[in-house]
Every structure is written in C-alpha cells, then in structure tokens.
LOKOLLO-185744 format. One line per 8 residues: number of its first residue (from 1); for each residue y, z, x of C-alpha. Coordinates in pm, 1 decimal. Each point is the difference from the previous one (the first is absolute). Layout:
// LOKOLLO-185744
NUM) Y:Z:X | ... $
END
This chain:
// LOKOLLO-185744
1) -13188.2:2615.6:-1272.0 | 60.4:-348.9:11.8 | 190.3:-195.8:333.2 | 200.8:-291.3:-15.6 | -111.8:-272.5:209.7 | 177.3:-273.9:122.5 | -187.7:-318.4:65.3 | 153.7:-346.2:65.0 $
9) -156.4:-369.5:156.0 | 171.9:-161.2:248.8 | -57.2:-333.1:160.4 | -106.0:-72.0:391.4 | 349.2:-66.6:88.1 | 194.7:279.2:-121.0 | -258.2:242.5:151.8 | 19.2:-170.0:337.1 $
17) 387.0:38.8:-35.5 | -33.6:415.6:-68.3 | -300.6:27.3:298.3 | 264.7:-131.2:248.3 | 277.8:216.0:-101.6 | -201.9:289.7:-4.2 | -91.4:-88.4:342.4 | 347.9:-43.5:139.2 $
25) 88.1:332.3:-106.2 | -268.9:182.1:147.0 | 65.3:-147.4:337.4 | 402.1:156.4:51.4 | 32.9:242.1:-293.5 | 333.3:159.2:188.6 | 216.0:-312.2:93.0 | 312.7:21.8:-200.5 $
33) 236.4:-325.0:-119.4 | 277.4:-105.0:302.4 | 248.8:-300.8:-18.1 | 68.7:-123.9:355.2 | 335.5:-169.0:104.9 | -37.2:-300.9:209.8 | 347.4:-172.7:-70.3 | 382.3:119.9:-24.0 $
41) 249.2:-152.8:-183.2 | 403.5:74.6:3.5 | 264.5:-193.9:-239.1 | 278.3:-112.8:196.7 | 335.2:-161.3:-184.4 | 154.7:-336.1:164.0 | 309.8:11.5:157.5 | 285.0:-89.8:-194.0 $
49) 327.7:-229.9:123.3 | 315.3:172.9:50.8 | 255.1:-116.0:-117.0 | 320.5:-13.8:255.6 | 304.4:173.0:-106.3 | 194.3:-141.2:265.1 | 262.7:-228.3:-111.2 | 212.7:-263.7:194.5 $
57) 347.3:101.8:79.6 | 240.7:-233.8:-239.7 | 263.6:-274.3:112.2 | 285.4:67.5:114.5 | 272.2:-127.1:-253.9 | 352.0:-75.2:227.0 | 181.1:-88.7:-285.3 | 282.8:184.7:-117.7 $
65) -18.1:84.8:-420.6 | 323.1:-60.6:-196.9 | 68.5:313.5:-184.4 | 336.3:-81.3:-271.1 | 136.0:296.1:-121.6 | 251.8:-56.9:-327.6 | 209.6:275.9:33.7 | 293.6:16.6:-321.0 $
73) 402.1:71.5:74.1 | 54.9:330.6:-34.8 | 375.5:-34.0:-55.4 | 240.6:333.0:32.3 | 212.7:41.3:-249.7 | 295.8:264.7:141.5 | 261.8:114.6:-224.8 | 298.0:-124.7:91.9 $
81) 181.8:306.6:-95.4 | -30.8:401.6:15.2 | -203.2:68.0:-330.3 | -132.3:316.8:-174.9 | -357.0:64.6:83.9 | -207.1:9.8:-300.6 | -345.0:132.8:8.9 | -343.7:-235.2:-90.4 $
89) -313.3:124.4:-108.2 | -294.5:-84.0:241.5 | -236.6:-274.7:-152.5 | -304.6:162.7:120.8 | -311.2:-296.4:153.9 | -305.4:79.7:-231.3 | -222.8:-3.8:256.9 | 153.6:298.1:175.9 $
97) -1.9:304.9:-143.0 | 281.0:218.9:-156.9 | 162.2:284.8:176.8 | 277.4:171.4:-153.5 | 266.1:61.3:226.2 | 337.5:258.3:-41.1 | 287.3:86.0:244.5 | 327.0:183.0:-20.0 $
105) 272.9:-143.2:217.3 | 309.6:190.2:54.1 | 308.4:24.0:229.7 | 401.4:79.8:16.5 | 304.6:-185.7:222.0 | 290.1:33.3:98.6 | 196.9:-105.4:-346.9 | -166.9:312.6:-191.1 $
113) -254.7:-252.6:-91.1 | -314.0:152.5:-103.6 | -315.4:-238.2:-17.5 | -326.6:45.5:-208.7 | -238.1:-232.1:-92.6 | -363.3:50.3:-154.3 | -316.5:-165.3:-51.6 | -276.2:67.3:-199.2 $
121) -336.8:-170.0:-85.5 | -286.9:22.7:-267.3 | -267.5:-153.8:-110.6 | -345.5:-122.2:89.2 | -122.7:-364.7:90.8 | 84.3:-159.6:-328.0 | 272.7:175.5:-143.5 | 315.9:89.7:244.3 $
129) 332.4:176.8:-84.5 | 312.4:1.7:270.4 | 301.2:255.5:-57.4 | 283.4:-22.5:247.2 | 314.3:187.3:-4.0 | 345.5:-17.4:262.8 | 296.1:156.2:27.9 | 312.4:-75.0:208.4 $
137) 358.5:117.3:46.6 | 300.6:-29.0:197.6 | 366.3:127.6:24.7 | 213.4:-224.4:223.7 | 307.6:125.4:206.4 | 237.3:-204.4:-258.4 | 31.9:191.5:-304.3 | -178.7:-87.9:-295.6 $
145) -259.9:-213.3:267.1 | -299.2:138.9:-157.9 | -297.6:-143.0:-192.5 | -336.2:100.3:-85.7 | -310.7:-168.4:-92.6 | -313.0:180.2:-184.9 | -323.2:-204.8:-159.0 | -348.6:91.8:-139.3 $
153) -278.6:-265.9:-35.7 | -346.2:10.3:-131.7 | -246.3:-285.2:-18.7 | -300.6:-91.0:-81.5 | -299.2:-262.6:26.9 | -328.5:17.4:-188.7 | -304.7:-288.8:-68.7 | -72.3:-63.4:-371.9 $
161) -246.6:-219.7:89.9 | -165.0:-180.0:319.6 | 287.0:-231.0:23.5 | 309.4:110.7:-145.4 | 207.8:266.0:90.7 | 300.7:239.5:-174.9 | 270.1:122.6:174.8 | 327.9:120.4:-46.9 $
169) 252.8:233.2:71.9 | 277.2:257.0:-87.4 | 293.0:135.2:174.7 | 358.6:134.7:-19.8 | 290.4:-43.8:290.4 | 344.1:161.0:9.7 | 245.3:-145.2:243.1 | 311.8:223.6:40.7 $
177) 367.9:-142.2:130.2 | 323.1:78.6:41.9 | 361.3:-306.7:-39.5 | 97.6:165.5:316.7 | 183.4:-343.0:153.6 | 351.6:60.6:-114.5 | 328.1:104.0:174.8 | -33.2:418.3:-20.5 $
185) 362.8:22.6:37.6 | 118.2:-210.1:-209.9 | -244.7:45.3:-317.2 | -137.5:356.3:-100.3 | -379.8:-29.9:-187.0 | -177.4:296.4:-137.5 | -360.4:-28.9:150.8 | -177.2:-25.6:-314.7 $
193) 239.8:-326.6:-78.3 | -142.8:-160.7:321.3 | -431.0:81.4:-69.6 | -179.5:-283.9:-103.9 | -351.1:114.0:-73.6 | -265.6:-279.4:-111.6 | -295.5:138.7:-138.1 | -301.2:-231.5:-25.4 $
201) -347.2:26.5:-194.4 | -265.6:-225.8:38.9 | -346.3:-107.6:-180.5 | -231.8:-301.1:120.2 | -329.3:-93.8:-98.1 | -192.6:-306.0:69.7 | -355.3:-116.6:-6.4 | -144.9:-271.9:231.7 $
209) -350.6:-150.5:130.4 | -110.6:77.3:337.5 | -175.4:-337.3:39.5 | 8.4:-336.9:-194.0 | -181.6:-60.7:-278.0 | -309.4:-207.3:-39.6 | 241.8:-271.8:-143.0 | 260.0:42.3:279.0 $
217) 257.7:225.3:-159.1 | 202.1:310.8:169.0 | 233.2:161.0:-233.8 | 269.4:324.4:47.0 | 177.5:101.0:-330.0 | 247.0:254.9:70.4 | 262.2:173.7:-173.3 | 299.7:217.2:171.0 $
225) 276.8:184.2:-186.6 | 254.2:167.2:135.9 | 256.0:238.4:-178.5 | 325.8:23.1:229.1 | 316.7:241.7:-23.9 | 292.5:119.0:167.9 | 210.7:380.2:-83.3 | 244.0:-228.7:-178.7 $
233) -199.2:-51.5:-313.6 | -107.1:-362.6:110.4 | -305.8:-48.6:-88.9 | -256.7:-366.2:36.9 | -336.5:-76.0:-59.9 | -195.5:-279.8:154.1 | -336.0:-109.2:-31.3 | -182.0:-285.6:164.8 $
241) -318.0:-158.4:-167.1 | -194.4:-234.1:277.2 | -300.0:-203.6:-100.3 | -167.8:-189.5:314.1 | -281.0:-249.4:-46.3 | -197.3:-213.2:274.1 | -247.8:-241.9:-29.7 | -135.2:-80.1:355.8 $
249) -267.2:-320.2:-30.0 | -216.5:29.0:332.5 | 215.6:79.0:337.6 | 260.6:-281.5:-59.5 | 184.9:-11.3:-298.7 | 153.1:292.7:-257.5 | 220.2:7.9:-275.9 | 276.3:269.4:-28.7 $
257) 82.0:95.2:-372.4 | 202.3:313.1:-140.5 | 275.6:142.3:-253.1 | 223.7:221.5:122.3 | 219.5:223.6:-213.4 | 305.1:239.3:116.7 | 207.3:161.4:-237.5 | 372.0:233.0:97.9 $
265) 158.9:200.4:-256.7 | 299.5:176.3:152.2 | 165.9:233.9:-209.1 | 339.4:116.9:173.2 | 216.6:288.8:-153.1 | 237.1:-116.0:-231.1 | -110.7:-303.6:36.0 | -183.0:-270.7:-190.7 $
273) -382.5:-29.7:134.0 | -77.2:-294.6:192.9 | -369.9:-166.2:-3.5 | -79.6:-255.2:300.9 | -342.4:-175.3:-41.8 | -178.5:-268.7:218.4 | -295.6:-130.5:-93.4 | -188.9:-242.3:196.3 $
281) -398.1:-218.7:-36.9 | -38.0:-123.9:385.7 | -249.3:-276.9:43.3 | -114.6:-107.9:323.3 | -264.0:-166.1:160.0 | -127.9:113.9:343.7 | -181.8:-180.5:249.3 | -137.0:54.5:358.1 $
289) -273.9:-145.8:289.0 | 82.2:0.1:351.2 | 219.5:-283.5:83.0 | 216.5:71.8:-344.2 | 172.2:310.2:-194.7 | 230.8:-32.1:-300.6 | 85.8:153.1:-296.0 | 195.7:-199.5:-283.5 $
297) 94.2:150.0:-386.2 | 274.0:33.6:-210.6 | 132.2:302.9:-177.1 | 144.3:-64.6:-375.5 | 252.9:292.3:-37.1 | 214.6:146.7:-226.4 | 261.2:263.9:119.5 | 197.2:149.6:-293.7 $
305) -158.6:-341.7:-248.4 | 125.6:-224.2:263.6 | -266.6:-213.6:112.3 | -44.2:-163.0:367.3 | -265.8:-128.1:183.2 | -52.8:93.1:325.8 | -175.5:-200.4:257.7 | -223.4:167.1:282.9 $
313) -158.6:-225.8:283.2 | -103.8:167.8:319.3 | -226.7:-247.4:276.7 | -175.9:92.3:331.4 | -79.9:-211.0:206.1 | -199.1:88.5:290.6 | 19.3:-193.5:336.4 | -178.1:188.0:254.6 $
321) -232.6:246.5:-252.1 | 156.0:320.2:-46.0 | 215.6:-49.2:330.7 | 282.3:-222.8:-154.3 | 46.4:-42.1:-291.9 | 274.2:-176.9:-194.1 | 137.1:139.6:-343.3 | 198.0:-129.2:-274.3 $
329) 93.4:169.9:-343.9 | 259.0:-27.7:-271.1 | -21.8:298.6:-229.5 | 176.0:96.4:-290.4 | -6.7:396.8:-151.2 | 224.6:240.8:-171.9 | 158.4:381.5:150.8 | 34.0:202.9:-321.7 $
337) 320.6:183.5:-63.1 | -17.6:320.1:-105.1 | 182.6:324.3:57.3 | -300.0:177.6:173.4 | -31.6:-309.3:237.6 | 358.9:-2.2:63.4 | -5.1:390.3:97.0 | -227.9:-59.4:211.4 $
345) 180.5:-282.8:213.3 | 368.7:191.1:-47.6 | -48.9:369.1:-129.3 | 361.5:39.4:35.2 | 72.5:-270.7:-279.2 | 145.1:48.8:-348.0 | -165.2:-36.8:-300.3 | -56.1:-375.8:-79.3 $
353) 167.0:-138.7:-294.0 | -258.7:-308.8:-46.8 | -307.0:-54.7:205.3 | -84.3:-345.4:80.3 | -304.7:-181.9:184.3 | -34.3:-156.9:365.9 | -168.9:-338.5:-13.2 | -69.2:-71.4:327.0 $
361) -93.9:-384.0:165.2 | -93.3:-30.5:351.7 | -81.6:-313.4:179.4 | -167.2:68.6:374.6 | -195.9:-160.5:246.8 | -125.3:150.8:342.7 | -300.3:82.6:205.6 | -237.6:312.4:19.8 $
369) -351.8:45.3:200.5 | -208.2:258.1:238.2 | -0.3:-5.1:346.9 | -287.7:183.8:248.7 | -115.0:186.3:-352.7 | 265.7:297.7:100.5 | 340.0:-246.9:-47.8 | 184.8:-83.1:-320.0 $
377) 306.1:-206.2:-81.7 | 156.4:-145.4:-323.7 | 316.1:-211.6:-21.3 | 173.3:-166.4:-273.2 | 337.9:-191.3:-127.0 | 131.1:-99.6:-283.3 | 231.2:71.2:-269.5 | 16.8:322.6:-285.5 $
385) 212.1:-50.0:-306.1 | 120.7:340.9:-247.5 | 88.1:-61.7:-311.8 | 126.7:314.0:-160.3 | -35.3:234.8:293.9 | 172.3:315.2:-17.7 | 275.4:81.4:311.4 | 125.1:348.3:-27.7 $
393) 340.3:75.2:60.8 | 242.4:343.7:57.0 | 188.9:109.4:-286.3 | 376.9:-62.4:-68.0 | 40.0:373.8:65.7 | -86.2:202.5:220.2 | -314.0:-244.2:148.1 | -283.7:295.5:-85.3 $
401) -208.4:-219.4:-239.0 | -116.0:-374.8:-22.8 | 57.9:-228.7:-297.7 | -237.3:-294.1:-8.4 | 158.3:-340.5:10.5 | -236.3:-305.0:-101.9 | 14.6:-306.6:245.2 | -154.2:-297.3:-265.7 $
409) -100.3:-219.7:323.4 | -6.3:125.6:388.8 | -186.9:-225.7:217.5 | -89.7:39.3:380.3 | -157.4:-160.2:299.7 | -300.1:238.8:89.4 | -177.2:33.8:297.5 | -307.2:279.3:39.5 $
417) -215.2:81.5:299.2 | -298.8:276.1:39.2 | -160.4:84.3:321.0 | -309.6:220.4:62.2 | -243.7:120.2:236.2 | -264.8:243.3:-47.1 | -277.9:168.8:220.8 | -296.3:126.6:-274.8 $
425) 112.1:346.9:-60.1 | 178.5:148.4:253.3 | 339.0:-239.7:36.2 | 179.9:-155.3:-214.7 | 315.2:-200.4:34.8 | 220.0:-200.1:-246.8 | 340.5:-165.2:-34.7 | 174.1:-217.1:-251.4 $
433) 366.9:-160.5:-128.5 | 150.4:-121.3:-283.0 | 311.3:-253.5:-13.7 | 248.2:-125.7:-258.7 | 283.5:-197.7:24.6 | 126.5:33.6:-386.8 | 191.1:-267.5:-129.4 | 147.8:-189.9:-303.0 $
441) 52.6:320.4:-223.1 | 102.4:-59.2:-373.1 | 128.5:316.2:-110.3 | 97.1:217.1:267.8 | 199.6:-76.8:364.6 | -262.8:134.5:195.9 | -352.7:158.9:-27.0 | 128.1:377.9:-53.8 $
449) -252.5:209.3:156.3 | -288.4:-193.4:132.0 | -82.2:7.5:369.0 | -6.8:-309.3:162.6 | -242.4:42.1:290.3 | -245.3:260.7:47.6 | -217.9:66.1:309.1 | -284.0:276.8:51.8 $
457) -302.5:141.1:195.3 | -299.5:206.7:-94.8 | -217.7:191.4:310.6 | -307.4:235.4:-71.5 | -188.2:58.0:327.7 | -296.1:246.2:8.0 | 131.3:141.1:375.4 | -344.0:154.8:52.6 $
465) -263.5:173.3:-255.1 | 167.0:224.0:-172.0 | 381.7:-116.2:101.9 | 186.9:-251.8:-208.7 | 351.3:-173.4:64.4 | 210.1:-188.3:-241.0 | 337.1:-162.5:-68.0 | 203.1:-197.8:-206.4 $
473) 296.3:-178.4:73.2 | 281.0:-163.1:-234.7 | 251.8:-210.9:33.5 | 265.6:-167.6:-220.7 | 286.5:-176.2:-7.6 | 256.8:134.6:-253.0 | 54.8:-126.3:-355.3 | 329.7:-126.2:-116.1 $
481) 219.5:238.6:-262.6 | 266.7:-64.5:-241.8 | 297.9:193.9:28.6 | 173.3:196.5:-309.4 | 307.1:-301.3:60.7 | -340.0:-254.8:-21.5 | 46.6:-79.6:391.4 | -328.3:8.1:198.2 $
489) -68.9:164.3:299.7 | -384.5:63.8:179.2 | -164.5:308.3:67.8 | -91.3:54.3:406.8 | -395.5:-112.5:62.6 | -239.2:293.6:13.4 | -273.3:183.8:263.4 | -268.8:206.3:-100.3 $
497) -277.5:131.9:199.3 | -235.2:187.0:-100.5 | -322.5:173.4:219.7 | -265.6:287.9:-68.1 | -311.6:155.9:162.9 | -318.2:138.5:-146.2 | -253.5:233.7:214.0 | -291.5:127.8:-154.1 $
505) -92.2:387.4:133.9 | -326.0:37.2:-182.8 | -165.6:-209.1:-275.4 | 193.2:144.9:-269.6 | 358.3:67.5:159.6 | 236.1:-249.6:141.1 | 376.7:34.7:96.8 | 222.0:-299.1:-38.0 $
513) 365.7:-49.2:47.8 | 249.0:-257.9:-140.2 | 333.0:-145.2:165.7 | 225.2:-227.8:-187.5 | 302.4:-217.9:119.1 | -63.0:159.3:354.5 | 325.9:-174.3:77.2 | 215.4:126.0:-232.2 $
521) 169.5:-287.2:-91.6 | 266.1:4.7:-270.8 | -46.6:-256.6:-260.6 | 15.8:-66.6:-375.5 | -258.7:-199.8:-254.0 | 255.2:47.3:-277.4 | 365.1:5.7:43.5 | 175.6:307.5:35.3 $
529) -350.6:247.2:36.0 | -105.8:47.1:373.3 | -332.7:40.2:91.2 | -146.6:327.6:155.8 | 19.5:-2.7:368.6 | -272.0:102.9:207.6 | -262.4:256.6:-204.4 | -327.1:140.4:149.1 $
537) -287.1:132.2:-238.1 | -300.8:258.5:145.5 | -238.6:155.3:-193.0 | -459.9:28.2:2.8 | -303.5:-192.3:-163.7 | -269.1:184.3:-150.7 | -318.2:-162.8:-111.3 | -261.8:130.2:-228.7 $
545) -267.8:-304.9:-23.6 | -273.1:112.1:-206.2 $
END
C-alpha cells in the first residue's frame, strides 16, 4: 500500500518565522485572549439657552376711545281711533327655528257676550300655515243694541326658491248689526227690518324676494280680491292689483317704480251696477346718507279715466343725528270709495247710490327724533285738503240710517303729535292727537260727521313675570250733525277707558280679564246710537306649543 507524502522547500526566512512561533506557544500553552480597559468615555449634550417667556407688562393707554353708535328713529305710529284688531301672520327669522304654536282663548261678560278666539299653526322651517278664528257678541240694555262679529283666516308662506317667497291668504268675516238709534215710541221696526249683516270673503296672494338681487332689485307682486255682501241683496266686488319695483344703486340712491290697479263693481238691488276704478304708475326716487333723507316722485293717475298727477315730496333733515330731526313732506294719494269701506267706517249707513274717490293733499312740516334710546316724539303742521270725501248724515225719517253726502272740497288746518317711551320688553307707554280746524267747504255747511280732535293713550306693562297690565284711553271731541230741518247741532265729546290683566298659572294656562269704559260715560260716535256703557269680559288661555 502506497502513502501520500507531502514534501515542500522553504526558504531560511520563512522557517525562522515558523521556529519562533512554535516556540512561543510552547512556553504559555493555557493563556487565553483578554482586552483590558484603561480609559472611560461618557457623551454629554451642551446646554441649551432658554428662552424667557416673560413678557413686559404693556403701556398704559389714558385715553378715552370714541365709540358712535347710529341708532335709527323708531317712530310709533298709534291709531288715533278705536279700531278692529285684525290678526298678522308671524314672519318667522330664518335663522331660528320653527315652532308651531296653538291656543284657545275664551271668556263671557256681563252683556251675554261670549268670547272665543283660536289659533293654530303648521308647518316646518320652510313652509308655514296660520289659521285663526274669533267670535264676539253683545246684547246692550237698549233694545235692538246688539251686534256680533265672527271671522276665519288661514295663511300661508312657502320658499320656491333661495330668494323668493309665496304667500297668501284666505278668509271670511261676518259682522252682525242692528238700526237700533231711532225714537221706539214714536216708530215701530220689525227686527229683521233693522239687521244689517255684511258678509266678507277674501283671497290674497303675492310673491316677493327676501333680499335684493345681484342687480339691486326687490320686487312684491300681489293680488287681493275681495267679494262683499250685505242680507239686502247688495252685492260688490273689488280687487286690487299692486306691482312694486326698486332699484337701490349702492346705500344712497333708489328708484321707486310701480302700477297699481283697483277695480269696484257694486251691484245694488234694483239698481244699476256701479264700477269705480283707480289706477295709478308711482315713480319716485329715494335717497338717503346721514346728514340728508328725502323721497321725491310723482304718481300719474287715473280715477274713473280722469287723469291727475299727484306730487309726493317728503325731506328729513337731521340736526343733531337721530335726536332732532326736522321733517317736511307734501303728499298726494287717493281713499277709495266703496260700499265695503264705507261699512266699515258707518255700518249703520244706507246703501250708496254712487261711490266716489277721496283724493287727498297734505302739506306738513314738523320735527321728530330719539331721546336717551327709550324716548320718542313726532310733531307736525300743516294743511289736509278732501276732495270728494264722504260725510254721512241721519235720514229725513226716523234718523236710523246714514245717506252719504259728497263734500267736492273740505280743507283744514292740521296739527299731529305722537309721544312714546318704551323700556325693552316689559313697559311700554304711548300717546298721540290729531287736530283739524275744517274750513272753506264747497258743498256742504259743515263737515257732517268727522271728529275734529282726537286724543289717546296706549299702556302695556309686564307688572312682574308672569303679570301683565294694560290700558287704553280715548278721547274725542264730538262731531257736528245736521238736523232733519238742515240746522246743525254737535254731539257731547267722548271718554273711553279701557284696562285688562293677564296671569299665567302654569305654562299652558293663563286667566285674563277685560274692562271697558270703566267710567261709564254716556256718549255717541254717530248721532242718535249710544255707546255701551261700562262692559267687563273674563274668560282662560290655553296653550298647546308643539
């Protein structure tokens, strides 16, 4: 068997090099590999700079800022005489939302004179629907003193869009009286000869933008028609067509166009109908900053084809911002005649036999402003011209009705005052009066009818927080009348006051009571028919809010 055998030269120095290793590790064959520390070293970072938070007080400003405040005239406007309360519908603010409220209000007094009135809402935050209903009655001590009053509304509002709105309306009224002003023992009337019963239905619709246009235009069409009737077969439409337009250019200047259109047909019983139209395209250019207000137009009109032009100018001129401020204005307009607005002023009257137009002119100067932010006044003088206004005078008989009597021209020194103060919420406190001197008639001796000077007050006071207080005071002095033998003679001046109370007893029930002419005074709007003397009305709230 053969070995293998491994042979190999090497040179002097290489076996030198393996002699000495060889020898090294037979001298300390157990010593094992150590690393020995003779040095530590530990990273440390720098300090940093702080930075100081601390910051030096500021300067002390002494000065004392100017803050203006442009507050506008909120000018009262009071009626100047007892009026019929008509309901409004709420225009709800967007931003808030919708809650539908409903109540039922009801009472009796002392002239079997029951009381009911009713609310109802519907609707969500775009689309809103209002119903309200009332009933009222009375029987006087005079015979025949009775009346009664009974109406139904419904309205509505709804967006069709982001900036225009529908709304509109639809109601019926009844208003119930008896001719009881006549001499009981000297004329003898069947009851049903004396009721006058004027029935009234009602349709309005109108559209309008809830914020200008990009080009600066707000519009409001809007028609109303109204079909009116009495129990003696006399029967009138009316309907009024009103087309607003105005073109504002920045914060300055506007421009007032419009067409308006109002058409009468009366339609008496055996009797020829009767149509009464005005129709009227106002133009007027508007203009305000805060040193200057006015308004100045004309009005092309044509009442029954007769055409006038009307001029309207109204200036204010403030002198110390909103605290004084004078006023200027000369202002033409028309009162439409028609049977339903003549009921409505007299509803003892006779049927009209021809229904003529009030074009009105008044010519007035006077001052207005706000004082401490809580105190209102407005005064004014100047002069009011009638042409065709109607004075209503007793019949030749027996006195019962009114026949209307035309006076072509009535003019009259006029002097008007308002007066208000008013503490947020909680009080509220107003007064006003209205003054004419009537001279230079054309037609008639005196101005049959029409009250010469007219005062009255308005409290509402919230006594605590669930206690209110109001009253109402009136006070006239009488109107002249023409005898039967066409003598005059004037009617004694007349008192009303007028007070009621509200207390709440739990969110949804409240009593309430109502006092009128507390003082019982004995006085007449209309010749021959007294007044009622003092009545008293009682009754509960209920409210269901949803």
């Amino acid at each position: 068997m053969m070995m293998n055998r491994i042979s190999f030269k090497a040179s002097l120095p290489v076996a030198v090099f393996l002699l000495l290793g060889l020898t090294v590790f037979s001298q300390e064959p157990a010593k094992k590999q150590t690393i020995d520390i003779t040095s530590s070293f530990k990273p440390v970072l720098r300090n940093a700079a702080k930075i100081n938070f601390n910051a030096s007080p500021p300067r002390v400003d002494s000065g004392r800022p100017n803050l203006a405040y442009t507050i506008p005239v909120q000018n009262m406007v009071p009626g100047l005489m007892p009026v019929s309360i008509n309901p409004l519908a709420l225009i709800i603010d967007s931003t808030e939302s919708w809650a539908n409220s409903n109540f039922i209000k009801a009472g009796f007094g002392n002239l079997t004179t029951p009381y009911v009135e009713a609310g109802l809402s519907f609707g969500d935050q775009k689309t809103k629907f209002n119903v309200f209903a009332s009933h009222i009655s009375s029987n006087g001590k005079i015979e025949y003193q009775d009346y009664a009053q009974s109406a139904v509304t419904g309205s509505f509002y709804t967006p069709i869009s982001k900036n225009i709105e529908l709304h509109g309306n639809l109601g019926y009224h009844q208003d119930k009286y008896y001719q009881y002003g006549y001499d009981k023992a000297v004329y003898n009337y069947d009851k049903s000869d004396l009721l006058k019963r004027y029935n009234t239905i009602t349709a309005e619709a109108g559209l309008r933008n809830l914020a200008p246009t990009e080009f600066g235009l707000s519009y409001h069409p809007n028609l109303k028609i109204d079909i009116f009737s009495d129990n003696r077969k006399n029967n009138e439409s009316n309907a009024v067509l009103d087309l607003p337009l105005i073109k504002t250019f920045g914060n300055a200047l506007a421009i007032k166009v419009g067409f308006n259109a109002d058409f009468t047909r009366f339609t008496p019983d055996n009797a020829d109908a009767i149509n009464n139209n005005i129709i009227t395209t106002p133009v007027a250019l508007l203009f305000k900053t805060p040193n200057l207000r006015f308004q100045a137009g004309l009005t092309p009109s044509w009442d029954n084809s007769l055409f006038r032009l009307l001029p309207s100018f109204l200036v204010d001129f403030p002198i110390a911002k909103e605290k004084w401020i004078i006023q200027a204005g000369w202002i033409s307009y028309y009162n439409k005649g028609s049977y339903q607005h003549f009921a409505a002023i007299n509803p003892y009257m006779a049927t009209p036999t021809e229904l003529k137009n009030t074009r009105m002119v008044e010519r007035y100067v006077g001052f207005k402003g706000t004082l401490f932010k809580t105190f209102t006044y407005n005064a004014k003088i100047g002069s009011a011209e009638f042409n065709n206004t109607p004075l209503f005078v007793n019949d030749a008989t027996s006195g019962k009705s009114f026949n209307i009597i035309y006076e072509e021209q009535l003019q009259a020194v006029q002097i008007q005052g308002e007066l208000g103060f008013s503490r947020a919420e909680t009080f509220s406190l107003q007064a006003g009066f209205n003054w004419y001197s009537f001279n230079n008639q054309t037609t008639e001796d005196r101005a049959w009818g029409m009250i010469p000077l007219e005062l009255n007050g308005r409290l509402r006071w919230m006594i605590m927080k669930d206690l209110w207080f109001k009253t109402d005071l009136f006070l006239w002095d009488g109107p002249l009348y023409k005898k039967p033998n066409g003598s005059s003679d004037r009617l004694a001046g007349g008192f009303d006051l007028n007070a009621g109370v509200e207390f709440r007893i739990t969110k949804q029930l409240m009593l309430w009571a109502q006092f009128n002419n507390i003082t019982n005074s004995k006085y007449q709007r209309w010749n021959q028919y007294e007044i009622y003397g003092f009545n008293m009305l009682g009754g509960v709230r209920l409210n269901f809010d949803k």
